[in-house]
N, C-alpha and C positions, 0 to 999 in steps of 0.2 A: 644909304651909305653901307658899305660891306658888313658882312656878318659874318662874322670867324668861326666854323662849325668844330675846327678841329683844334682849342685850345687849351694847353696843357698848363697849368697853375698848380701848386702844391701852396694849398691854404697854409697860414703861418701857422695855425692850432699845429699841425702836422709835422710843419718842418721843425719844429723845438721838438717833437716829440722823437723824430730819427736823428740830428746832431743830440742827441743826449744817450742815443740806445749804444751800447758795449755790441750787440750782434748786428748781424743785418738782417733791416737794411741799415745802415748808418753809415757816418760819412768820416774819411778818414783825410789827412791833410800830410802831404809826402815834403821832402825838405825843403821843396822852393817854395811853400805855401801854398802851393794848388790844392784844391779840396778836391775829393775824387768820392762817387757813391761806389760804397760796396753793400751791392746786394742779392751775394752769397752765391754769385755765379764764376767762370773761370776769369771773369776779367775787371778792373774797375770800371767805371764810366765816369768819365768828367761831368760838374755837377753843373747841370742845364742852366741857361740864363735865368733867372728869377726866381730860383731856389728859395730866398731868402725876403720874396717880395713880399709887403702886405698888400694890402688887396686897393689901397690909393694908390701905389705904384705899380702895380698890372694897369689899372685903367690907365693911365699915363702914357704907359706903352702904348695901348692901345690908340690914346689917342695922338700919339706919336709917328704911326704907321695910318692912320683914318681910319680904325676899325672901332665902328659905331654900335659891335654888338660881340657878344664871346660865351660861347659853349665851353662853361669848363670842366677841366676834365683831367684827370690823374693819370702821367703816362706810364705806362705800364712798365719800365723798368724801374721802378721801388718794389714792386711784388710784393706788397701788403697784402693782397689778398689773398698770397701764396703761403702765408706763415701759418703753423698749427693753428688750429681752429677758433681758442677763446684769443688768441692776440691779433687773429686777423679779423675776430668780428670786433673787437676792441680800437685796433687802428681805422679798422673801414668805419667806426662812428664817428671817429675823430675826425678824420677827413671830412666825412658828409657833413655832419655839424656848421664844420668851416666855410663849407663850399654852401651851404644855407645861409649862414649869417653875412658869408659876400656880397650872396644877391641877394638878399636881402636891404642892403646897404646901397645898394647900387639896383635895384628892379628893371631900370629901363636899360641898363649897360650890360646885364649877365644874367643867364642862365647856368641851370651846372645837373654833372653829370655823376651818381652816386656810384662810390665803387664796393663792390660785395663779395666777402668771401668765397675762395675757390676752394678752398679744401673739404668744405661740409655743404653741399647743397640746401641742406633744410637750413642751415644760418645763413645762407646767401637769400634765401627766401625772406627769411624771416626780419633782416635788416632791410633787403627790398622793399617789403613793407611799409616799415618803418620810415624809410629815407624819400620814397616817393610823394608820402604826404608833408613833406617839409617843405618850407617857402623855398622857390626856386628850383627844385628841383624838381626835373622833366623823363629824368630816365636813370639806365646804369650804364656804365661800359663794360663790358664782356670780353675775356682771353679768346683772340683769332684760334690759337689751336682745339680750342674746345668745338670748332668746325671747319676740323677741313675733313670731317666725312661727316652725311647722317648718322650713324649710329652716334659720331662725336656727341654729336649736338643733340642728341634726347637726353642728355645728361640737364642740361639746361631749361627742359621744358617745363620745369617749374618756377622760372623767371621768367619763361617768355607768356606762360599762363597769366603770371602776374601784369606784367607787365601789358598785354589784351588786355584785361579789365578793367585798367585804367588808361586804355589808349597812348601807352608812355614810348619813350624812347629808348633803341636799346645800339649802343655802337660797340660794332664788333673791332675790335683795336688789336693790331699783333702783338702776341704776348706765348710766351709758353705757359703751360700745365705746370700744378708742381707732383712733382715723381710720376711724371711721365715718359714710361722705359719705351714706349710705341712709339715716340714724337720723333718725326724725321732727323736722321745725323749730319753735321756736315760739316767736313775737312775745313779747319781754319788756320792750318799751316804757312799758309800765305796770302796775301792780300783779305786780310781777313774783313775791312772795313766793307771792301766790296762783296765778298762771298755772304758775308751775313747782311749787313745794312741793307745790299740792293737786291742779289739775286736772290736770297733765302727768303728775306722780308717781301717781296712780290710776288715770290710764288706761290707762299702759302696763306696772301691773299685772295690769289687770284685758285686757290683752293676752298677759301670762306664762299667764295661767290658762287664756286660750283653748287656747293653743298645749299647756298641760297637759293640759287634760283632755277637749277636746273635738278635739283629735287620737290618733293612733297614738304620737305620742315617746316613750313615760314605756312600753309594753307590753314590750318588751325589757329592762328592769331595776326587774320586780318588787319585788326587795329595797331597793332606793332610799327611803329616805322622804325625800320633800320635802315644806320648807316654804315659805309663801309668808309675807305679812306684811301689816299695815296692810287688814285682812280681804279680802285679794284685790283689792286695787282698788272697782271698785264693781260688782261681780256681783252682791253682795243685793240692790242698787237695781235692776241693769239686766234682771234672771235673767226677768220676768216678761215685758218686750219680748221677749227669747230666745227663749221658748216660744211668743208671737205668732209673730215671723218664722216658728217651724219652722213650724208649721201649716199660714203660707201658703208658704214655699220649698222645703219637704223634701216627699218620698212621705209618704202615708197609712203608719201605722204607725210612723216612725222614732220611734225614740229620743228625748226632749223632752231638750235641754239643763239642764232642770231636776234631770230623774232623773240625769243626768250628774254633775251638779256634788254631785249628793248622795252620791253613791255612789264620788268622786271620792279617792282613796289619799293624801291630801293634810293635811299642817298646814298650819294660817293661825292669824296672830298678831292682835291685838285692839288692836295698837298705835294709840294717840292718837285712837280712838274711843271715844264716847260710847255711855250705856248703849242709846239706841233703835235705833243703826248696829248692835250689839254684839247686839239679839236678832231683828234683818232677821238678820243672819250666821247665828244658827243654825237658823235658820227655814228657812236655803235649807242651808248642809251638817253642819248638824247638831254638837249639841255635843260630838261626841265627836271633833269634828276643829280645834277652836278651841283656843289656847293663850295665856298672856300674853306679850304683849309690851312693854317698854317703851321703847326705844331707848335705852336705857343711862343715863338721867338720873334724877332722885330726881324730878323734877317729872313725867316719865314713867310710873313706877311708880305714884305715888299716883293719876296722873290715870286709869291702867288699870285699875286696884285700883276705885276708884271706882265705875269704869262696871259693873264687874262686882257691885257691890256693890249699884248704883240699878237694875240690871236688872228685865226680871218675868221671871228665869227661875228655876227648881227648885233646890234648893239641891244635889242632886245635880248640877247642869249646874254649877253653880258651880265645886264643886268640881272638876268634870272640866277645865273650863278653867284654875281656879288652879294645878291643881297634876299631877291625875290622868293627863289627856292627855298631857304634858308628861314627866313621870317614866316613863312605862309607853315611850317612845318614846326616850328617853336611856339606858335600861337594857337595851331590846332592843339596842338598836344597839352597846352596849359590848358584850355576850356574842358578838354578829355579828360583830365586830370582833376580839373575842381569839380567838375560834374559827376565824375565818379566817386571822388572821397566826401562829397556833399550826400550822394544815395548811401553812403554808407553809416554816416552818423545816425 
């Protein structure tokens, strides 16, 4: 049965902890009763479905839509990991705690994904630690903009140190830096849902992936699986420009960024794409590295489930994205995981 990689759940330890907070993040409620997150950027955000779930009604959902398994995961506009240092290693245990005690509760139905301070590396470490030997927990999710260049991403290379020696998982999620004055600008004067949501959010995925696979970052921690999300940004699209440039930029001989990306150590999730996006993807890396995703909502799931469904691919690729991919990389990672914190006692 499907395996939801890309699930987003805010443990209830957490959500009493942001409706009670006075700053952000915390949630504020305008006249008609909508509740809206403010967290402490230029605009509110409406507060996602299941805000307020505990964790028998997340499963619920889940099995509302037929998803028989769920990576969860804290989606990165609360920015808890973004706050001064002692409240965002404070909130990130509250989270992980939660996100332990769910799977915990449920082992066969969840997995989850620890979230770690971004403002002090050595406390993202050091919670890393921490949160990785906790029941259920397989990995962390990591700020996209903290890679969309190598040098970005040597800021990090003390998580993904960590993260190697215990074979874990690491999902690179789009998120900004916080008091990051380098971080790409962009005009939200108008159509702003689209200029941010699609094309900002794509492109500086499809900048994670550069910096993944078509650098040296990721050769130093083998054991690492990473996933990316929302199929890489737009590399199916853009993968064939890629191979134009090398041609004319690179020496005779190099390496085509195509064979790169194919042969690339990588999940990517099929989030909020349609079935035609959904078989450019495996055209370019192949199905045995695509996973679902749905970002944590019932209208998510069905809309993924869907594409997967209208696709023209093999029922074997199917499969491997529904469920196969998916499972085979959850189960490594827990063995890596008890194997390594068992050498370390």
């Amino acid at each position: 049965m499907p395996v939801d990689m890309h699930f987003h759940w805010v443990p209830t330890e957490l959500s009493h902890v942001i409706r009670g907070r006075a700053t952000a993040p915390k949630i504020v409620r305008d006249e008609a009763g909508v509740d809206w997150l403010d967290n402490g950027g230029k605009r509110l955000i409406r507060v996602p479905e299941g805000f307020d779930d505990d964790v028998d009604a997340r499963v619920r959902i889940m099995d509302s839509v037929g998803i028989s398994h769920g990576l969860l995961s804290l989606a990165t506009i609360y920015r808890i990991e973004c706050l001064p240092p002692d409240e965002a290693a404070e909130l990130c245990r509250v989270h992980n705690d939660g996100i332990s005690a769910a799977c915990q509760k449920y082992p066969e139905r969840l997995s989850g994904l620890a979230v770690i301070p971004a403002t002090d590396m050595s406390e993202a470490v050091k919670e890393f630690e921490r949160a990785i030997r906790l029941p259920g927990i397989v990995g962390a999710l990591l700020l996209g903009d903290g890679f969309l260049s190598q040098q970005r991403a040597q800021k990090f290379a003390g998580v993904f140190e960590v993260a190697n020696r215990y074979g874990a998982m690491l999902f690179i999620h789009y998120g900004y830096l916080p008091d990051d004055a380098e971080a790409p600008k962009i005009d939200i004067s108008d159509n702003s849902f689209v200029r941010v949501a699609t094309l900002d959010f794509q492109a500086r995925l499809s900048s994670n992936l550069v910096t993944l696979v078509l650098t040296d970052f990721l050769k130093p921690y083998p054991r690492v699986t990473v996933v990316s999300h929302n199929l890489g940004g737009n590399i199916p699209f853009e993968i064939e420009r890629m191979d134009h440039r090398s041609y004319l930029d690179q020496p005779p001989g190099a390496p085509l960024p195509s064979q790169k990306f194919r042969e690339a150590p990588l999940l990517i999730d099929c989030n909020s794409f349609g079935a035609k996006a959904l078989e450019m993807a495996v055209s370019v890396f192949g199905a045995d590295k695509i996973v679902l995703g749905s970002d944590g909502s019932s209208f998510g799931a069905n809309w993924s489930l869907r594409a997967i469904e209208e696709a023209q691919l093999s029922q074997d690729e199917k499969r491997a994205i529904l469920d196969g991919n998916a499972m085979a990389a959850i189960e490594r990672v827990k063995r890596d995981i008890a194997a390594a914190a068992g050498a370390l006692k």
